[in-house]
N, C-alpha and C positions, 0 to 999 in steps of 0.2 A: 566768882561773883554771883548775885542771885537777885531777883527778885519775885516778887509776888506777880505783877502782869510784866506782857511786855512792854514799857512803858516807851520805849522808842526804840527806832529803828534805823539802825546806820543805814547810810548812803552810799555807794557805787558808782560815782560822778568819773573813776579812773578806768572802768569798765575791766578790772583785772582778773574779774570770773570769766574773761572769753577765753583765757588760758587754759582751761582746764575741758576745752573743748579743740585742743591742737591735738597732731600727729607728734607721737614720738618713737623713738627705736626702743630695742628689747637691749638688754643688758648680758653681756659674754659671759661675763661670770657676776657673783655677789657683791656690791661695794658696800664698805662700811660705813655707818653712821656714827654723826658727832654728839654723842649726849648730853644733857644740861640736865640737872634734877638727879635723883637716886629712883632707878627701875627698880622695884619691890622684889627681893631674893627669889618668891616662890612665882614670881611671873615667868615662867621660859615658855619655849616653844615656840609656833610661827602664828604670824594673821598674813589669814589669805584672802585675798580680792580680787572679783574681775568688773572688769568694765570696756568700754570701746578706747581705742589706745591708736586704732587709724581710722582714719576719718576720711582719706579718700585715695584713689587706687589710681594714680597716677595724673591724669587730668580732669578724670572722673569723681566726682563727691559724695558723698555718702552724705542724706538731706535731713536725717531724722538722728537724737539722742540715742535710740537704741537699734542704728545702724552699722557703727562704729566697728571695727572686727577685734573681737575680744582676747584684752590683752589681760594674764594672770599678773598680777605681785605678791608678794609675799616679802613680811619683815620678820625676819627672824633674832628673835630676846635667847640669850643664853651668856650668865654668869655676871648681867649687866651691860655686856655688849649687844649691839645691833648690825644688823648688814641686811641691804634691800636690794632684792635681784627682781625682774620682771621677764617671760618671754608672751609671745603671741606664742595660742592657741592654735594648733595647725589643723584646722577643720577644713572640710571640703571646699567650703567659702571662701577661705584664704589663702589654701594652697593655690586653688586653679587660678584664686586674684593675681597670686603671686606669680604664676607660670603663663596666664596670659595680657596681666599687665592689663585689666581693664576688671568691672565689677562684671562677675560671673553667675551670681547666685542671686535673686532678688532678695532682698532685704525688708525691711519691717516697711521702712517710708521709700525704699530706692530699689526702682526695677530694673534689672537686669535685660538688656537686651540681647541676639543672637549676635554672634561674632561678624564685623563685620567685612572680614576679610574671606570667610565662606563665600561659594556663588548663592544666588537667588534659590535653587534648589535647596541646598542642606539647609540653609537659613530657614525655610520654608518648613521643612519636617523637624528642625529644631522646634522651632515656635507652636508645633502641636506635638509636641510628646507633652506639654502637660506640665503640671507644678512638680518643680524640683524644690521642695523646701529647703528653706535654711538650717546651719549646724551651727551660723555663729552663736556660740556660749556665751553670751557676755551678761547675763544675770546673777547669775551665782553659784558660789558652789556649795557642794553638802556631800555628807558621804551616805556611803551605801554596804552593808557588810562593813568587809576590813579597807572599802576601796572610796576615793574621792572624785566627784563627778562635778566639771562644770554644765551648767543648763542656761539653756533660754526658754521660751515657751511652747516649742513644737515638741513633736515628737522623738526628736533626739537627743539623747545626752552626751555627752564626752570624758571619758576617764582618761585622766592626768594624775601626775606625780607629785606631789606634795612637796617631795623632797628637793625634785632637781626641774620643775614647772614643765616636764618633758610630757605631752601627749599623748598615749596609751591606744585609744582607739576608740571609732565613735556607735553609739549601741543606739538601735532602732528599737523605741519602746515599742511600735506596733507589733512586731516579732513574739512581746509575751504576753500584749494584755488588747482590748477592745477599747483603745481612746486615740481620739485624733490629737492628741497633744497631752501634755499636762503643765503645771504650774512650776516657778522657780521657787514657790515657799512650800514645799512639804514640812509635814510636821512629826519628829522622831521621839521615839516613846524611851526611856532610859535603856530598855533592852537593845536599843538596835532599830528596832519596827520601824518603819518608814509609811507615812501615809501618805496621799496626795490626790486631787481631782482634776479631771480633764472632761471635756464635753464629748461624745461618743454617739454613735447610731442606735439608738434603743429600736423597741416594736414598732410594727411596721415603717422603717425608716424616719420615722422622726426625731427630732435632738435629743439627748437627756443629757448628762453627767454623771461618769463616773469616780465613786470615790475608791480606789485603788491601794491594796494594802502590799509593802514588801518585806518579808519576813529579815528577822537578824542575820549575823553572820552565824553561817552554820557551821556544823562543827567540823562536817566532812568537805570544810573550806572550797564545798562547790557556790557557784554566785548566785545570790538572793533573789538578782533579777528572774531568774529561771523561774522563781517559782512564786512570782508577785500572783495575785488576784484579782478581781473586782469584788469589793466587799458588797457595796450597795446602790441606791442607783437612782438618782433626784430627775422629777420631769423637768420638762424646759415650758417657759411660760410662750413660745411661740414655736411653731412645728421646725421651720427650718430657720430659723434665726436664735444659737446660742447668744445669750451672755457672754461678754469675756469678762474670765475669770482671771484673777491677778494672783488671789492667795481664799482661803477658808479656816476654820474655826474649829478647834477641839478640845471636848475639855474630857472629864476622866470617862464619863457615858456618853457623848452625843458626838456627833459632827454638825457643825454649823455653817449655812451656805447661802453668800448675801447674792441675788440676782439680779442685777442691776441693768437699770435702760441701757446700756450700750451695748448694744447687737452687731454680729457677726453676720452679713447676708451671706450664708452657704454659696449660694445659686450663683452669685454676682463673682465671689471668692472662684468658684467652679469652671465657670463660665468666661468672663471678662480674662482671666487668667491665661490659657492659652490661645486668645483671638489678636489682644492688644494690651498695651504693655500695662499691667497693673500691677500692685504690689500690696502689702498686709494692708495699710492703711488704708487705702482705699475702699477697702470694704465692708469697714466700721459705719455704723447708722446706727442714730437716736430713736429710741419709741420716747415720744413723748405724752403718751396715753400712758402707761406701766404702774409709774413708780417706780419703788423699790420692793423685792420679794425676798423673804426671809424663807427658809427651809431649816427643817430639823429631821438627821434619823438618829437611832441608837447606834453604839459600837460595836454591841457587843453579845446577842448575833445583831449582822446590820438591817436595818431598817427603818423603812420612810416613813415619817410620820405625818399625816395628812392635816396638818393644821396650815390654814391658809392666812399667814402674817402679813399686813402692808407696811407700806409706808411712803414718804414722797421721793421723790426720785432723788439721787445721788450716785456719785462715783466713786468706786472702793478701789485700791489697792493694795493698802494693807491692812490685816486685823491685827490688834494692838497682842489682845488677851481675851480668852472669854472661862466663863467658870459658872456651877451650879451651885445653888445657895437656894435652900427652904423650898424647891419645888418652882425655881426659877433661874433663868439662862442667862448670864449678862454677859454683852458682847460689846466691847470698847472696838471702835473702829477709826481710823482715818478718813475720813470723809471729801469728797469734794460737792458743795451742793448744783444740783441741776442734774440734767440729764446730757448737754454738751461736755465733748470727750475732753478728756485735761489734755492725752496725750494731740492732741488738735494743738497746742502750743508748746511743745519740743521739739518742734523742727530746729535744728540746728541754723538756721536763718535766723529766727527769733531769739535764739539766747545767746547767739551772738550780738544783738544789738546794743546802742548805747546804751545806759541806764536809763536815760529817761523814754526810750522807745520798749525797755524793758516792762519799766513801768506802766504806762500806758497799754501793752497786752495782755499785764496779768486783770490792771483792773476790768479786760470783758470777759476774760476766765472766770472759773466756778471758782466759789469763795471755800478755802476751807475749815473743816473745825471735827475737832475729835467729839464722837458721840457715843453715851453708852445707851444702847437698847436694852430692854429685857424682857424676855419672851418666857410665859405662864407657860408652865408644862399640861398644867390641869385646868380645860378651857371649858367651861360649861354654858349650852347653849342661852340660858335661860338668861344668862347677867348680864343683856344686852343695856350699851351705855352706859357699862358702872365698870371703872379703870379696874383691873384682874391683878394690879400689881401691889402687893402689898409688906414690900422689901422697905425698911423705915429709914435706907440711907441711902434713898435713890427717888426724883422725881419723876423719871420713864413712867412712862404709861402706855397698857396697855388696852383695849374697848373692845370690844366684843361688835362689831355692827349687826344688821339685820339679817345681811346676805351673805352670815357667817364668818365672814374675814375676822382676822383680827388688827384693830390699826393701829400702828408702834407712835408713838413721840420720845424721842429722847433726851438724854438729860445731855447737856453740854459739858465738857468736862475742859475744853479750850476751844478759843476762838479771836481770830485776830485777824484786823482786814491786811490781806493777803498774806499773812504770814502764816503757813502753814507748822506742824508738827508731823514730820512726815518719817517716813523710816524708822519707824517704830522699835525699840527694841527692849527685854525684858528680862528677868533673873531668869531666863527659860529652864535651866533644870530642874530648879527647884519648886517654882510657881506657873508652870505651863499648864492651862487646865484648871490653874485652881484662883482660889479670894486671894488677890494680892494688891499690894500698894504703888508699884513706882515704875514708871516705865520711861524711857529714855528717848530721844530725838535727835533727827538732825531738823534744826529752824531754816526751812526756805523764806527766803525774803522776795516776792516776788518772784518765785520758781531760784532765784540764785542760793546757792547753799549759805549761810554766813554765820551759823551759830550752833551751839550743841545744846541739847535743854533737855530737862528732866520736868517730871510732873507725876505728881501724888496725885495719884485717881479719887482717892477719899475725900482730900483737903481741897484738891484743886491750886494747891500751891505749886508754883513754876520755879527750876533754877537755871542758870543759863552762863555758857561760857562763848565768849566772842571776843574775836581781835580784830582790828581794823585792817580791812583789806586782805580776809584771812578766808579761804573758804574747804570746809571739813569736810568729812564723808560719814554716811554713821555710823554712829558709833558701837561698836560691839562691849556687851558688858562680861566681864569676867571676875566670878565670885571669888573672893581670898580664902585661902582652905581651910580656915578655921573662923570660917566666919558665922555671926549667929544671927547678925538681922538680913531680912530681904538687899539693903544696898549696900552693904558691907562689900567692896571692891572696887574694881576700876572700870574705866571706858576707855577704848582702845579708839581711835582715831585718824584717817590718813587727812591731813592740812594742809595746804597749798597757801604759797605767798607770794604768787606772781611778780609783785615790785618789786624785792629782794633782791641786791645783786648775787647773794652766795648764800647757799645750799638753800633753792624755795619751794621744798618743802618738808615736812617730818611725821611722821608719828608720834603721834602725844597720848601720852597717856594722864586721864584724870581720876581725881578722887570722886565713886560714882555716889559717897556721900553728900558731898556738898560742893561736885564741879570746881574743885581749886586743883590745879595742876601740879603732877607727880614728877612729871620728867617728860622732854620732848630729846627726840632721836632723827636730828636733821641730813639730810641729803643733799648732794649735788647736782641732782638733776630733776626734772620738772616731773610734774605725776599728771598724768590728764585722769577726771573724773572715774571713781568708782562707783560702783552700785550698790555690792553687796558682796559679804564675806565672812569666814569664820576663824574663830581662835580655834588652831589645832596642836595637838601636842609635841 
């Protein structure tokens, strides 16, 4: 089904998106799924997901959406059959959850406290040894070399099994490179390359960003990690308060890095940490003097390019696509506007609530809407007040002011009160980096998942697939091997159907032409929330 806008919006009066925010168990072996529809001959191989999968550790709750301790799944397609097996991730976080039966590790939104079964002494010296960071992986996975790695946002990653979801062992990025964490969207070049940025201690102690390269699988099959780098190295618009970073922008020359009002207090994160019980969130603060700061360096050798971009403030998480055209940058983004944090309303309190308390928090959330920016390469002091963009299929703009800056307006490309286009996804191998048409969604309705959509960046035309009382994950797109246009293939899907009494939920696969369904590959047992995932062979 399709339309041009979103022209309405189902309703949630049964509150059955609180289901996808339960505890569930890990799976002994694989179970097979019921198929409806014909899976496409040359579809085989797995899609792999993670997300939070427990949500609280005995009596103890886990407060925040990306507290949850990260459970893998994976549906595996071969010869038209399906079978869905899932296990928890056995990171440090969950093991010791599991060994002492209470939350162990503090968490994004949930602090861990000392045991309280210790005397007052050990308790005591517990509570200043300091931040033990988290390993829950429950963001994504991607691989690396010949190898698959779930991540969250710190500095650890975890290498797992694809095959049989068995945990491998968890690698401390500080060990090869100079950053205090990095991002769960890196971006991989058809070689293998691996890129990615984290915020890091530049000169004399103050923040900067690294962006961080990791070479292919090599040949004398030693690990890439070994010999990753720091390619290049973007300032921070405030000495000790990074930006958090979600994801960033690459296209065939440049890397692109949006810096957005929501700051990281180092000092407070440093501090507050081992005196009294804090945790990620708490450390997060709005500048609302900022805006938004755009940065550009080259790839290729790396380098910062000093041109100082505005714009007004918003919250990024993900970049859609960005690509160079006639001696300009266009950068499609996910947007949320303002400078208060979206993540301020995923507490797991709030999305659990009814619908209509649902309601009622997104409308004082930041509204969102996809926007394309685009940023002149070649900025000449002189053309102050006269728009630099002269791209004839884009209304961005860009101004040159007096005190140098440059200030961005962007073109809208969607916009719907609170219905977002979020989890972005795109014909990444063939069009990453570059001028392309179509890019893929999953539709929040009020932060609830309840729809899948497509949108022509050119046209601005929308198509959208939704069931009632149905709530999706996004969608991954997977090109047909003989395919000749950009949408030629399918979207890959995990769907939940709470009310249901047999098998609520499935895999659905759709046509990523025109969102009419292929085949869905139903299960009997419940799926709580995923994030983020990839088709692997």
């Amino acid at each position: 089904m399709w339309t041009s806008v979103f022209i309405y919006s189902i309703e949630h009066p049964a509150g059955g998106y609180k289901k996808i925010f339960e505890s569930c168990e890990e799976l002994a072996e694989p179970i097979p799924a019921h198929v409806s529809g014909k899976i496409p001959a040359w579809l085989t191989g797995s899609l792999l997901r993670v997300g939070p999968g427990l949500f609280e550790i005995g009596d103890e709750p886990f407060y925040h959406l990306f507290d949850g301790q990260a459970l893998m799944h994976k549906f595996d397609l071969k010869d038209g059959h399906v079978t869905y097996y899932r296990r928890f991730i056995r990171t440090d976080a969950y093991v010791r959850a599991m060994a002492e039966k209470r939350i162990v590790i503090t968490e994004f939104g949930t602090t861990a406290y000392p045991d309280p079964c210790k005397n007052i002494f050990s308790r005591f010296f517990t509570y200043f040894q300091g931040i033990e960071v988290t390993d829950n992986c429950l963001v994504n996975i991607y691989p690396i070399g010949e190898d698959f790695y779930a991540c969250t946002e710190t500095n650890y990653i975890t290498k797992v099994d694809p095959d049989t979801l068995e945990t491998i062992k968890k690698v401390d990025l500080c060990n090869y490179l100079s950053v205090n964490g990095v991002t769960a969207h890196p971006h991989t070049e058809p070689d293998g390359t691996v890129y990615n940025i984290g915020n890091c201690f530049g000169k004399n102690m103050s923040l900067a960003y690294n962006i961080v390269k990791i070479p292919p699988p090599q040949d004398d099959k030693s690990d890439p990690i070994e010999k990753s780098k720091v390619l290049v190295q973007f300032p921070s618009s405030e000495r000790f308060k990074p930006s958090y970073v979600h994801s960033f922008g690459m296209t065939e020359n440049y890397f692109v890095f949006v810096e957005t009002p929501v700051k990281i207090n180092l000092l407070k994160f440093l501090t507050s940490w081992s005196i009294r019980g804090t945790n990620y969130m708490d450390c997060f603060e709005s500048n609302d003097k900022m805006g938004t700061w755009f940065h550009l360096a080259t790839k290729n050798p790396g380098e910062y390019i000093d041109h100082k971009f505005r714009t007004s403030a918003f919250n990024l998480f993900h970049h859609i696509n960005c690509y160079e055209d006639q001696g300009f940058i266009v950068v499609d983004l996910c947007t949320w506007k303002g400078h208060d944090f979206v993540y301020n309303y995923l507490y797991l309190a709030n999305m659990r609530q009814n619908w209509e308390e649902v309601k009622k928090a997104a409308m004082r959330a930041p509204q969102p809407e996809v926007r394309r920016y685009v940023l002149p390469l070649d900025i000449n002091r002189e053309e102050q007040g006269k728009n630099l963009v002269s791209l004839p299929y884009t209304t961005a703009t860009a101004v040159m002011c007096s005190d140098g800056t440059v200030w961005l307006e962007p073109e809208v490309l969607f916009s719907g009160p609170r219905q977002a286009f979020e989890f972005p996804q795109i014909n990444y191998k063939k069009y990453c980096g570059k001028n392309y048409t179509f890019a893929y969604g999953l539709g929040l309705n009020h932060f609830v998942p309840d729809r899948i959509c497509k949108l022509n960046v050119k046209s601005k035309e929308t198509w959208i697939w939704q069931e009632p009382d149905a709530y999706p994950s996004e969608p991954l797109f997977v090109q047909s091997p003989d395919a000749k246009d950009e949408d030629e293939g399918v979207l890959m899907s995990i769907v939940v159907k709470p009310g249901v009494t047999q098998r609520p939920a499935f895999l659905l696969i759709l046509s990523a032409t025109d969102l009419t369904e292929i085949a869905r590959a139903e299960v009997d047992v419940m799926i709580p929330v995923t994030l983020h995932g990839i088709k692997s062979h």
